[in-house]
C-alpha positions as CSV (number, residue, x, y, z in Angstrom):
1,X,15.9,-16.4,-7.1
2,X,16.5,-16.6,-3.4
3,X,14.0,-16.1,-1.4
4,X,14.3,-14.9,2.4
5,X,12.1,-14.7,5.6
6,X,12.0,-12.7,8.6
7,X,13.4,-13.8,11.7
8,X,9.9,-15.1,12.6
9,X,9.7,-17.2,9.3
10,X,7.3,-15.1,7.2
11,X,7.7,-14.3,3.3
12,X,9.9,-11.0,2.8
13,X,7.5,-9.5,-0.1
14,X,9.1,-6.1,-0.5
15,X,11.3,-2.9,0.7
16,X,9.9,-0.1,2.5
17,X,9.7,3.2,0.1
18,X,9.3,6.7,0.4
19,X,7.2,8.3,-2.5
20,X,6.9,11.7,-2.9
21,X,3.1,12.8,-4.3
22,X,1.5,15.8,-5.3
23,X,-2.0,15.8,-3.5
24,X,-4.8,17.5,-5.3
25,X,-6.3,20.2,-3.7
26,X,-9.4,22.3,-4.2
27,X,-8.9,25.2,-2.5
28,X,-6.7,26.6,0.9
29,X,-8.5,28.4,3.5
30,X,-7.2,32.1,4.7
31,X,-6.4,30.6,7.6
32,X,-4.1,27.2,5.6
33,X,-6.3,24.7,6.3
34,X,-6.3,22.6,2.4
35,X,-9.6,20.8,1.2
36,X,-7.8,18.0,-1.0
37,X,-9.4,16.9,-4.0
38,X,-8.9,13.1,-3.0
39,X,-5.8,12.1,-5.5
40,X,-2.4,12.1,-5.0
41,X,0.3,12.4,-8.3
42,X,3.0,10.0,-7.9
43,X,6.4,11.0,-8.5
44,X,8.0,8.1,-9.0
45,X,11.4,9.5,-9.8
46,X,11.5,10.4,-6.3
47,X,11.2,6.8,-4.7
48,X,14.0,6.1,-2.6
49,X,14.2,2.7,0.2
50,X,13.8,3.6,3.3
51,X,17.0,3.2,5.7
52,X,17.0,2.4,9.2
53,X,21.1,2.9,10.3
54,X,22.3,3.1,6.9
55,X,20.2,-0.4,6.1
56,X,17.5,-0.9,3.7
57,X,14.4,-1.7,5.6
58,X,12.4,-5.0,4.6
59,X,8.8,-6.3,4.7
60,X,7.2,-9.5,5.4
61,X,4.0,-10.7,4.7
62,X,3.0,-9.5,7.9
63,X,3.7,-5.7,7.2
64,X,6.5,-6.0,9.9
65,X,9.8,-4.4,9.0
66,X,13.2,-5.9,9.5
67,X,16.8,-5.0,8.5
68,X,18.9,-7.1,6.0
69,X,21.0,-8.3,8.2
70,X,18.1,-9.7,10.6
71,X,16.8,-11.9,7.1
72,X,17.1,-15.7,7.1
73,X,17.4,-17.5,3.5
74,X,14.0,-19.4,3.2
75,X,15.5,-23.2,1.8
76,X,15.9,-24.5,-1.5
77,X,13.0,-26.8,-1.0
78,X,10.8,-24.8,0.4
């Protein structure tokens, strides 16, 4: 498996996703305000990559964010 790094040489450990969730609420106020119950249902067949300019938008170990074409291929030794 290849494995590639940010510009700044840190591990690329994943893609940036948008999950839709279904947050538990108790009740809604007559004015809208929500008192959540504290969990959130994942809905995973909604995950989609986030895209930045029609890229897919990457993340190093650092939680910074880069576009594929900013990646560097990490070398076969290392």
């Amino acid at each position: 498996m290849t494995r590639w790094l940010s510009p700044t040489g840190s591990l690329i450990i994943g893609t940036l996703e948008n999950i839709p969730g279904i947050a538990r609420l108790i009740d809604i106020s007559d004015d809208g305000r929500i008192e959540y119950l504290g969990g959130t249902d994942i809905l995973w067949d909604g995950q989609a990559t986030v895209q930045r300019d029609g890229k897919s938008v990457f993340v190093d170990e650092g939680g910074d964010e880069w576009a594929f074409d900013q990646l560097v291929k990490a070398p076969a030794d290392g």
